[in-house]
N, C-alpha and C positions, 0 to 999 in steps of 0.2 A: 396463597394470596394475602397481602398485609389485611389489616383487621379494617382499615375506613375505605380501603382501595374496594372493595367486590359493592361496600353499599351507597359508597360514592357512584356506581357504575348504575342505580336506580335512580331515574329520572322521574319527579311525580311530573303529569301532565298540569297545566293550571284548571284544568278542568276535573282535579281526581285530585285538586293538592290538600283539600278539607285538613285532618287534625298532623298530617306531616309537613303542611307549608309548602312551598316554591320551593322550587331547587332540587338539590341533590343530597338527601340525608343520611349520614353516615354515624358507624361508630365512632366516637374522638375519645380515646384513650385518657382514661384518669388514674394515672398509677399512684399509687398511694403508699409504693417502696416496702410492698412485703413479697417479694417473688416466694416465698418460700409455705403461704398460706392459699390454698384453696378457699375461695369464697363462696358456699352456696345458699345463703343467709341473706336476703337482700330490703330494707324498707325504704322506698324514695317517700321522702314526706314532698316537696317539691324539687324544682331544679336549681336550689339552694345547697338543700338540706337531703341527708341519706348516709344510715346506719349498713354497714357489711358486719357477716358472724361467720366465723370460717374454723378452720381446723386450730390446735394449739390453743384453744382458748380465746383466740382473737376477736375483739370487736371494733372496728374503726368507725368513724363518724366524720363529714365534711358539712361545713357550714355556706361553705365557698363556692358550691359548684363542680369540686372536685377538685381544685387549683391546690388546697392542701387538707390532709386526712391526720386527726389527731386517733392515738391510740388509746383507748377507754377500757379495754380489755375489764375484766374482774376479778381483783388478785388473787389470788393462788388456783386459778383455772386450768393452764396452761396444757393439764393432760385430757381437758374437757374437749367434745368436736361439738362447735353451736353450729347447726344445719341451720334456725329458721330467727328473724329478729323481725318482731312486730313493733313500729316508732307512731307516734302520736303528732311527735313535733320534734327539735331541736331537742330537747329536756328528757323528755317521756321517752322511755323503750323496754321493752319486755324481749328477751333474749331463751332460747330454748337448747340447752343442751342434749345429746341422743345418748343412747347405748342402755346395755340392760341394767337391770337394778338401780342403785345407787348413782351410775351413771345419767342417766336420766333426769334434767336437773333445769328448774326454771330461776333463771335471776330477772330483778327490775331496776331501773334507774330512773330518778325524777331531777336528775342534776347534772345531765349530756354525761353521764358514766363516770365523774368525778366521786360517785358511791354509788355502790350496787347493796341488794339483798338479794340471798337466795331464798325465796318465797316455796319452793317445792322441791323437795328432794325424792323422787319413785324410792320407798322400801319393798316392793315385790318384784321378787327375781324372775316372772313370768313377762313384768309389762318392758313395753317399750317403744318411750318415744317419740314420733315422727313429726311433726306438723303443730304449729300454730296458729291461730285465726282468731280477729276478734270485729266483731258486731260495729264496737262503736268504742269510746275510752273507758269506758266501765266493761264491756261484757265481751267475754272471750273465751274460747276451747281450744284444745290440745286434743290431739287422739295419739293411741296406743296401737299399735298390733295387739290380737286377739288377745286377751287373757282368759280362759278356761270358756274359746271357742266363738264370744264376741269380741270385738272392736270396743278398746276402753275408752270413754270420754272423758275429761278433766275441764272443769269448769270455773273460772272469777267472774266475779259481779263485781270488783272493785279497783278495775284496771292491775289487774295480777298480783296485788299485795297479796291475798291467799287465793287457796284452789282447794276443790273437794271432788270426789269422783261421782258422776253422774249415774245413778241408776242403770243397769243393764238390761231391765226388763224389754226396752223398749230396742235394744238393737238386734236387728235380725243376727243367726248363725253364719258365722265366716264358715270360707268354702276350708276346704282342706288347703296349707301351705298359703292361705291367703292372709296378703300382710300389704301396708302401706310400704313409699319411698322415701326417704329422709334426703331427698336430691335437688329439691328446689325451694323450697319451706312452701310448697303451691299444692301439697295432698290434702288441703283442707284449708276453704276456702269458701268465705261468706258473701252474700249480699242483701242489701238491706239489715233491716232491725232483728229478723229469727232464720233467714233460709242459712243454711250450713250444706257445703259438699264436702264426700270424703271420698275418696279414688284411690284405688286398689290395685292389686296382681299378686304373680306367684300362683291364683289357683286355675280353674279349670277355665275362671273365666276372666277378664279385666273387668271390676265392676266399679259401679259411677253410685255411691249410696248418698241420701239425702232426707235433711230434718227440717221442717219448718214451725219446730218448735225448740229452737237453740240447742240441739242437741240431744233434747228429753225421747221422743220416737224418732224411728230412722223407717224408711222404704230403698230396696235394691235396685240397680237397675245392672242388667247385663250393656258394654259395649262392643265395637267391632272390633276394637284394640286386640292382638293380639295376646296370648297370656301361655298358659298352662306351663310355664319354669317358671322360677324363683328370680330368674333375671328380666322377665316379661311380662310390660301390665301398661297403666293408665299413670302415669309418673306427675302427672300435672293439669289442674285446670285451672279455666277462668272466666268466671262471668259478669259480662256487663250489665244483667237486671236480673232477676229473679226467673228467668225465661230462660234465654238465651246462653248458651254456654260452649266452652271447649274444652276438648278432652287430646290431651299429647304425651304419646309415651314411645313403645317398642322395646327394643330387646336393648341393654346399656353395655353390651358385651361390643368392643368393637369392632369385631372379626364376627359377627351376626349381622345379618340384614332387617329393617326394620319396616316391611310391608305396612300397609294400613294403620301407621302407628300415628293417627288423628283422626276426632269424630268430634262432630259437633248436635248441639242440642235446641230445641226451640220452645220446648214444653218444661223448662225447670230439671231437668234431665229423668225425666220417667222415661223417654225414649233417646234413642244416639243412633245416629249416621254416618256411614263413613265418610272421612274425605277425600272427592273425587280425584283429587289428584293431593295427594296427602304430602308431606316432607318426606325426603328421601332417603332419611336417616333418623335413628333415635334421638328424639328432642325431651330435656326435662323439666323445661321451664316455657309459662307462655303468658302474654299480656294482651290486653283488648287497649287499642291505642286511645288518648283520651277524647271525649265526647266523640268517639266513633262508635257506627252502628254497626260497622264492615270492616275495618279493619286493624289485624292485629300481628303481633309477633310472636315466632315459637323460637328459642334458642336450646341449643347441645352445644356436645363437644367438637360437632365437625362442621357447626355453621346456624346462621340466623335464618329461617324466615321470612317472608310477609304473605296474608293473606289482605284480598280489597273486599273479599264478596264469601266474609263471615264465615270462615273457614274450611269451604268447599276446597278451594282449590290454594295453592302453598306455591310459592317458586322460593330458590334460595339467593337470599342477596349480600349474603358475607359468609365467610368459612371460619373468621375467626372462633376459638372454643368460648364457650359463655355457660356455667350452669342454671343461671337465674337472670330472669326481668321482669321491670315493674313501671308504670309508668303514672304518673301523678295530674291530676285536673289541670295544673299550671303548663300541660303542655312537653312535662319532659318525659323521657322515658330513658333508664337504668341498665345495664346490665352487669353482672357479675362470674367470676368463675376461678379455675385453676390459674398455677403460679403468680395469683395476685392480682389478676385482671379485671379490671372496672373500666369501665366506659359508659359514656352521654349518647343520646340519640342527639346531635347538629347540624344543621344544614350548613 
C-alpha cells in the first residue's frame, strides 16, 4: 500500500481530533533525492526545521518543511554510519557516529553544517556507540554498550563542544550479551532537566534502566519485551513526563515474529506493562504526539502505528518502512528511514 494511502484511510473523529486535527492524516513524502542513504538519525526542531543522519556519512537538513533538503554532511565522513542527530535549532546540531573503536565518533555544528568539529573520537576498542540524548542545549549523554560488564556513559555540559566518561560506579551489571540498539537514535532518551532512560536487549531480559541524576546512578527495570537473542530487546522509547513512558521493540530479523514487542509505563519506568494489543510487528522508533496525553506513534520497516489510550492498545495505519519519528510542540511530527525516506505527518 502506497505510504499516505493506508494513513489517509485514519479518520480522527472531531470528537478524538485533539493534537492530529480534523481530517485524514497521513504521511506526505519529503524526498530529499538521496535513495541510496538509509536514514535512522532523525531531530525535528519544528515543521520548518529538521536535521536526517544516515549511512555514508550523511547529514541533511531542511529549513522549508521539507520542500528542499541541503546536504551538510562533514567532510571526509563518508565511511562513517551517523545512527543518532540531536538539533537545537536551524544552527545547532550534535551528530553521533556508531561502530567500535575509533569509529565511534561525535561531530557538532553551530552554523547549519557549513563547519563541523569532531568533539569526540572512542579510543577504546571495547566501547561502542549507540544513542544520543540531551537535557536541554548545554547537557547531554551518549551511552555505550558494556565496557568491562557495565553500560558506558559519555557526558557535555557545554552543548557537545567536549565529553568526558562518566563514572561506572553508579551503573548496575549488564546481563550477559546485553547491549543497546543503534536503530532509531531513541535507546536513550530524557525528560526534563536529570530523568535519562536507556533500553536494552540481546540478554536474558529486555531491560528499561534509568537515572535521575543525569546519568551519575542508574536503577534496572526488567520489561515484557521479548529478549534473550542478540536480535531481540527494547529498541526504543519515549516519554512524555518523567512518569509516563513507552517502551517498542521485538525481534528486527524479518522472517521473526514480534509478539509483545510494546510496554508501557506509569511510574518513571520502575515498573512496565505489556501492550494489550501491542503492534504486529517489530517497530524501532516511537513518539508521544504533541501535547498529548494518549496518544502516540510506533514506526518499523513494515508499517506505522497509532495508539489513543497511551499505548495499551496499537492498530497499524501505514505500511510504509520508516526507522525513526519525532514530533515537535509546533504540531508536526517526522518520520525517517531506508532508501531515503522522509515524510511529514499532514492532514
Amino acid at each position: 500500500m502506497a505510504c499516505g494511502a493506508a494513513l489517509a484511510a485514519l479518520t480522527v473523529p472531531a470528537a478524538q481530533a485533539g493534537p492530529l486535527g480534523r481530517g485524514s492524516p497521513h504521511w506526505a513524502p519529503k524526498d530529499p533525492g538521496t535513495p541510496q542513504v538509509r536514514f535512522r538519525g532523525l531531530a525535528a526542531v519544528d515543521r520548518h526545521t529538521a536535521w536526517l543522519a544516515g549511512t555514508g556519512g550523511t547529514v541533511l537538513r531542511t529549513t522549508d518543511g521539507g520542500t528542499s533538503w541541503r546536504n551538510v554532511s562533514p567532510p571526509g565522513a563518508a565511511d562513517l554510519q551517523f545512527r543518532d542527530v540531536e538539533a537545537f535549532d536551524a544552527r545547532r546540531a550534535v551528530v553521533l557516529a556508531i561502530g567500535e573503536g575509533e569509529a565511534s565518533r561525535v561531530y557538532r555544528t553551530a552554523d547549519g553544517g557549513a563547519t563541523w568539529t569532531e568533539s569526540f573520537r572512542n579510543t577504546d576498542p571495547k566501547a561502542f556507540y549507540d544513542c544520543l540524548a540531551f537535557f536541554d542545549r548545554r547537557h547531554g549523554l551518549a551511552m555505550s554498550d558494556p565496557v568491562d560488564g557495565r553500560f558506558r556513559i559519555l557526558s557535555t555540559s557545554d552543548g557537545g563542544r567536549s565529553w568526558r566518561v562518566l563514572p561506572s560506579a553508579g551503573m548496575p551489571p549488564a546481563l550477559d550479551g546485553e547491549a543497546g540498539f543503534a536503530a532509531s537514535g531513541q535507546c536513550l532518551v530524557t525528560s526534563g532537566p536529570e530523568d535519562v532512560w536507556l533500553a536494552t536487549g540481546g540478554g536474558a531480559h529486555a531491560r528499561v534502566l534509568h537515572s535521575a541524576d543525569r546519568g551519575l546512578t542508574w536503577t534496572a527495570a526488567d520489561t515484557p519485551v521479548p529478549a534473550g537473542d542478540p536480535a531481540k530487546g527494547v529498541f526504543a522509547l519515549a516519554f512524555r513526563d518523567r512518569a509516563h513512558g513507552l517502551a517498542v521493540g521485538g525481534d528486527y530479523r524479518p522472517d521473526q515474529s514480534s509478539p509483545q514487542a510494546a510496554a508501557v509505563t506509569a511510574d518513571g519506568g520502575r515498573t512496565w506493562t505489556p501492550s494489550a494489543t501491542p503492534p504486529p510487528a517489530y517497530r524501532s522508533g516511537a513518539a508521544w504526539l504533541p501535547h498529548s496525553r494518549t496518544a502516540a506513534l510506533a514506526v518499523g520497516p513494515s508499517g506505522t502505528d497509532l495508539t489513543t489510550d497511551a499505548g495499551r492498545t496499537w492498530r497499524t495505519i501505514d505500511t510504509g518502512s520508516y526507522d525513526t519519528v519525532a514530533c515537535t510542540p509546533d504540531l508536526s511530527c517526522w518520520a525517517a528511514g531506508e532508501q531515503g525516506r522522509v515524510a511529514r505527518l499532514e492532514r
